[in-house]
VOVO-7503 format. One record per residue (C-alpha): residue in three letters; z, y, x. Coordinates in steps of 0.25 Angstrom, whole numbers, plus 5000, padded with zeros to 4 digits. Layout:
ALAZYX ...
***
This chain:
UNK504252455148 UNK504852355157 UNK505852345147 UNK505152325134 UNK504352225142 UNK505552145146 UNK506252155132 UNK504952085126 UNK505151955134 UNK506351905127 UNK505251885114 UNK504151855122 UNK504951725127 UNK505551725110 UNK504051705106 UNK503651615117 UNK504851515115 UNK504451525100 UNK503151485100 UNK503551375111 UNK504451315099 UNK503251325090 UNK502151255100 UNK503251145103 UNK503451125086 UNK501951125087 UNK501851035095 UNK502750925091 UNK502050945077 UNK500650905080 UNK501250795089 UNK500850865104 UNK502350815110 UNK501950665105 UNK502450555119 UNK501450455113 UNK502150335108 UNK503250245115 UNK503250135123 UNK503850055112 UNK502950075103 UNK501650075112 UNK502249905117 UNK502249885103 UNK500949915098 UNK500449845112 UNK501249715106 UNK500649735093 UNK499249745099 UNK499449625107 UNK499649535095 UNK498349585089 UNK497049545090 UNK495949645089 UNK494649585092 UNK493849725090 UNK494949805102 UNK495249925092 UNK496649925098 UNK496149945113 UNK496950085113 UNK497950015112 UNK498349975127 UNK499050015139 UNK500350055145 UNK500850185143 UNK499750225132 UNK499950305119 UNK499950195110 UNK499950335099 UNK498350345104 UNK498250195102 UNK497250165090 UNK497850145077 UNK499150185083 UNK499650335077 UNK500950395080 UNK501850495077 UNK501350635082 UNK502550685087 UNK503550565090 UNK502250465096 UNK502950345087 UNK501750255082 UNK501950275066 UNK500550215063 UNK499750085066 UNK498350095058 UNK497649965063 UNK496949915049 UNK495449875052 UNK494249885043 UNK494149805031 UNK493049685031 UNK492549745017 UNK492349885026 UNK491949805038 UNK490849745029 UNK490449865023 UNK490149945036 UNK489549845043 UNK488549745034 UNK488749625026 UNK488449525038 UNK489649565047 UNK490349455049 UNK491949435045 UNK491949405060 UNK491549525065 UNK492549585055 UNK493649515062 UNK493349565076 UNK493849725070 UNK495149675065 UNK496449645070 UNK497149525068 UNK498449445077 UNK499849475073 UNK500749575070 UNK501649595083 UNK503149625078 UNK502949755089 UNK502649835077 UNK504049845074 UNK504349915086 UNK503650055080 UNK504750105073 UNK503950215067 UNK502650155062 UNK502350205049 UNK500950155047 UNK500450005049 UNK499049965043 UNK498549825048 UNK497549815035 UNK496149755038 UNK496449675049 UNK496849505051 UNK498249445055 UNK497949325051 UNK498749295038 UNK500149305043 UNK501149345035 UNK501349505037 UNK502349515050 UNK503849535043 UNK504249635055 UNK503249735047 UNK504649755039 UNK505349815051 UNK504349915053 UNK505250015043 UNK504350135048 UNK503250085041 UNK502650175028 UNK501250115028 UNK500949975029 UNK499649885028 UNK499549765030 UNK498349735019 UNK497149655023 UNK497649625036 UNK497849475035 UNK499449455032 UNK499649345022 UNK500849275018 UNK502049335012 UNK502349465011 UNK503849495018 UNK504849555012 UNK505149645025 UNK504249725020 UNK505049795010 UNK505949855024 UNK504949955023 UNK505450055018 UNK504850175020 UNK503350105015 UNK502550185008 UNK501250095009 UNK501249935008 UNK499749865008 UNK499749725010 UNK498649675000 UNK497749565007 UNK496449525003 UNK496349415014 UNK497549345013 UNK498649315004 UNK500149385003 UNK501249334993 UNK502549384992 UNK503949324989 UNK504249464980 UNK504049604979 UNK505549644981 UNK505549694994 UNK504349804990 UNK505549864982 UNK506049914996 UNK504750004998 UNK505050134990 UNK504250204996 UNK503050144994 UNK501850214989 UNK500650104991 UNK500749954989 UNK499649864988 UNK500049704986 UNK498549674983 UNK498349524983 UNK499949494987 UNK500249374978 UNK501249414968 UNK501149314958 UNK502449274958 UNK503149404961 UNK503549444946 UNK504349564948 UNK503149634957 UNK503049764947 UNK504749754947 UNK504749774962 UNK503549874963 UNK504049954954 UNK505149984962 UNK504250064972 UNK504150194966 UNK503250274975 UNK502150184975 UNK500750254973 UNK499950144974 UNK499949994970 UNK499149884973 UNK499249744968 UNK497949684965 UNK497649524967 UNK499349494966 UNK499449404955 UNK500549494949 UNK501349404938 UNK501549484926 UNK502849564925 UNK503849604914 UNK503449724905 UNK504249844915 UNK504649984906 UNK504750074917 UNK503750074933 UNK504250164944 UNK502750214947 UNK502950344945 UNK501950374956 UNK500950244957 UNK499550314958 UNK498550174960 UNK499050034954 UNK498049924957 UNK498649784950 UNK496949724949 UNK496849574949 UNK498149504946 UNK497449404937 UNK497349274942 UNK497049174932 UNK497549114919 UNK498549024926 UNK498949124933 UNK500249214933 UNK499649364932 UNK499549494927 UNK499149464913 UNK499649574905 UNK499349744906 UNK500249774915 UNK500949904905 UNK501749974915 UNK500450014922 UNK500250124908 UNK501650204915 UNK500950224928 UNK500450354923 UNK500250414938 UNK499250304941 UNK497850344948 UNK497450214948 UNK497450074940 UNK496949924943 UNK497249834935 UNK495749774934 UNK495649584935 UNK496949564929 UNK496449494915 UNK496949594907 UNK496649584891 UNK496549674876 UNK496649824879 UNK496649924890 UNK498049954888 UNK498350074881 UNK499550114891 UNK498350154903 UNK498050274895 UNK499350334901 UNK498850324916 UNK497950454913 UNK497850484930 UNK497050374931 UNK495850384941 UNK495450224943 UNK495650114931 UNK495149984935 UNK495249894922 UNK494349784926 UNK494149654925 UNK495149614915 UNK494949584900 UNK495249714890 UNK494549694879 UNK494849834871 UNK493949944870 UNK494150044881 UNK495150144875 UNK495050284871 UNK496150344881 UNK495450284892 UNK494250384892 UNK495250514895 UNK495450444907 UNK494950574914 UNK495550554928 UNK494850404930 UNK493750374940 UNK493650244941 UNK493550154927 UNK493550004928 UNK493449924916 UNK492449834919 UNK492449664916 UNK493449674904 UNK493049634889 UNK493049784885 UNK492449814872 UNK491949934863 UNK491050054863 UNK491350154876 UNK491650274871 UNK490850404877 UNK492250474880 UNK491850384894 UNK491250504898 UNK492650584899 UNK492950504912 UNK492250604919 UNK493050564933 UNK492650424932 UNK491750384944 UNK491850234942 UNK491550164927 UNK491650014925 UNK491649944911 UNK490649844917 UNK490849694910 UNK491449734897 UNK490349654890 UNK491049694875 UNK491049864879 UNK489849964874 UNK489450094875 UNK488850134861 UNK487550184862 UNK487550164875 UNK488150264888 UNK488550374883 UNK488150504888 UNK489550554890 UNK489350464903 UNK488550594907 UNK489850664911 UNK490450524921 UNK489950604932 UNK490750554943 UNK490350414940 UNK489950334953 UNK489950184947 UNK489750154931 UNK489849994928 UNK489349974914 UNK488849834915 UNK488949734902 UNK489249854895 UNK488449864882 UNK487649984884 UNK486449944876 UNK485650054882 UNK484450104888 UNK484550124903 UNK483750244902 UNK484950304894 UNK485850264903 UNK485250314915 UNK485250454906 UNK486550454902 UNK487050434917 UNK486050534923 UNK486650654928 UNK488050664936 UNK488150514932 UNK486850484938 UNK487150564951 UNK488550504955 UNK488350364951 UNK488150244960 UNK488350124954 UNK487950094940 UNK488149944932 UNK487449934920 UNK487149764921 UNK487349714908 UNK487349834898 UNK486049804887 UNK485249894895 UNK483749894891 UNK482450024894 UNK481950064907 UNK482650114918 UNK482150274919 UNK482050364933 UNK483350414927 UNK483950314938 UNK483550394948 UNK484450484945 UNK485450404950 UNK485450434966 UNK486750384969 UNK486550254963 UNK486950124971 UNK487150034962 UNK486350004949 UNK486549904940 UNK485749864928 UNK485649704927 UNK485449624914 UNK485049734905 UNK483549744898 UNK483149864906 UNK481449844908 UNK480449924913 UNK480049974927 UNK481150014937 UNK481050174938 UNK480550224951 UNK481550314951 UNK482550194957 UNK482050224969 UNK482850364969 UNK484150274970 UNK484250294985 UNK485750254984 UNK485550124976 UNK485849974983 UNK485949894971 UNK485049884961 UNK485349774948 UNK484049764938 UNK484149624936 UNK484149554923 UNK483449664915 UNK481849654909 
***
């Protein structure tokens, strides 16, 4: 008995050292072993801090000697190493800032939730940050800090709304490992001498450029078609110059492309003609090309991007019909057309784009439904906005409000039909419409009483009745 009891120890001690292995693997896993970060980069935040002003105290954590800077706010580190690999210091946005708390807040109060001060060169001291996000504060209009370059850790950078100005430095392109790059600005104004060093950033997957003069940068689409991970590209407001026609784009796997409002004026250098490539982008999700002053037909070539979800056409000057191919769209959510010189009958095949949940052909003075809405709009159940207006309906209202009752009528919540040669009376169909915010029906000949049943629209906050008898 003593025996069998004695020859069992030797795998009672196996088993125990094995799961000692195990916990200690654990351990270091789920980052139990971490020593919090070093003093190194603790000084440095403390340097970076100490050039910051931050009227509102959100950095009070960070402070004293001997702290864990890894516990400091906006600070993340490394779970098992403790190296600082993160620095997530963006503020709110003044448009969020003024939605949450009224429209008589004061840009000053704004201010005080910021940071602003300058960018210490203490940054480059953390030789494993990843992650820098500075967006939504107030340096000032510097130009961006050209010691950013040497932080060659960095995959996510931005800088966007955060009050750099000036031009853009070329150290940037030393970041090699960069997968995201957001400098776009809508307070100041960057330029840039060119695009070249972007070409060192193959692994970037996000760009967005949005309101970075490059009007005289005439190889742009050259140098970003070098960048073939890209997923995302924004370069609204640039004043992109035309480029030469191009055969082949290295896009294989650009998913959103966003290249609104690159008109200037008629004097100006812009992006006058379609730009074709875009019909080879056929994994695209989403397209902008809306305020660019583009004329004749939707091109043709768009009907290869059949993946599309969001289409924003708007505010140019096509003057086609609306083409057939269009309609089999069947992925698309959100259809933007509105404020060209469109023309034609709308054909009832609208009603296949059953996954649309936003419709706009607003401000296409020359464009007509025959006979009015069609019923096949019936089936649009996942609308939420429909924008109609100066489209020639030449209906009854009451047959509108019919045709739309239903799914349509449940999920919808804002409804433009100013303009459209309305005339009758508005029917307690509208009561139907319970998630309604947004009604308008200015400038038609509706008459009559307004229905009781308006007061079932617990949801609406504008109302637009003017100019009708």
């Amino acid at each position: 008995m003593l025996r069998g009891s004695m020859s069992s120890i030797p795998v009672n001690i196996l088993l125990l050292s094995l799961l000692l292995v195990v916990s200690v693997s654990l351990c270091f896993s789920y980052g139990s072993f971490t020593q919090g970060c070093s003093q190194i980069e603790r000084d440095a935040l403390l340097k970076f801090k100490h050039d910051l002003k931050d009227p509102s105290n959100r950095l009070a954590s960070w402070a004293g000697f001997g702290g864990d800077c890894c516990t400091w706010r906006g600070v993340i580190c490394d779970n098992v190493t403790g190296h600082v690999i993160e620095l997530r210091l963006r503020s709110i946005s003044f448009a969020d800032y003024l939605a949450s708390s009224g429209a008589s807040t004061q840009y000053e109060d704004y201010l005080k939730l910021i940071l602003s001060g300058r960018i210490n060169p203490s940054l480059v001291s953390l030789k494993h940050l990843r992650y820098l996000d500075l967006r939504n504060n107030d340096f000032g209009g510097v130009q961006i800090p050209k010691f950013i370059g040497l932080i060659g850790s960095l995959k996510h950078l931005d800088l966007s709304d955060a009050g750099f100005a000036g031009t853009i430095p070329h150290g940037l392109g030393n970041l090699s490992d960069l997968n995201y790059l957001n400098l776009h600005d809508y307070y100041s104004q960057f330029n840039v001498e060119n695009l070249n060093w972007l070409s060192q950033l193959s692994s970037l997957e996000f760009l967005d450029l949005s309101l970075v003069h490059l009007g005289n940068v005439f190889n742009w689409l050259e140098v970003i078609n070098t960048l073939p991970s890209l997923v995302e590209l924004h370069l609204s407001y640039c004043q992109l110059p035309p480029v030469p026609p191009i055969l082949y784009v290295n896009f294989s796997s650009l998913s959103i492309l966003d290249l609104s409002s690159n008109y200037v004026d008629e004097s100006a250098i812009s992006m006058l003609n379609f730009p074709r490539w875009v019909s080879h982008l056929k994994t695209l999700l989403s397209l902008n090309l809306a305020n660019n002053n583009f004329q004749g037909p939707i091109p043709n070539g768009l009907q290869n991007l059949t993946l599309l979800k969001a289409l924003d056409l708007s505010i140019n000057h096509f003057s086609s019909s609306i083409p057939e191919w269009l309609y089999g769209f069947e992925h698309l959510k959100l259809l933007n057309l509105g404020s060209n010189n469109l023309q034609g009958v709308l054909s009832s095949a609208i009603g296949n784009m059953t996954s649309l949940i936003s419709l706009d052909l607003s401000l296409n003075h020359e464009l007509k439904f025959e006979g009015g809405i069609p019923g096949s709009f019936k089936k649009l159940c996942n609308l939420r906005t429909l924008s109609l207006s100066n489209v020639k309906l030449n209906q009854d209202i009451a047959e509108v409000l019919e045709v739309l009752l239903g799914c349509v009528s449940e999920e919808v919540e804002s409804l433009d039909l100013a303009g459209c040669l309305l005339f009758g009376q508005l029917t307690n169909h509208l009561g139907k419409f319970r998630n309604l915010a947004y009604l308008g029906l200015r400038s038609n000949s509706i008459s009559g009483p307004i229905p009781m049943a308006l007061g079932e629209l617990v949801s609406l906050r504008s109302l637009v009745l003017s100019d009708n008898n």
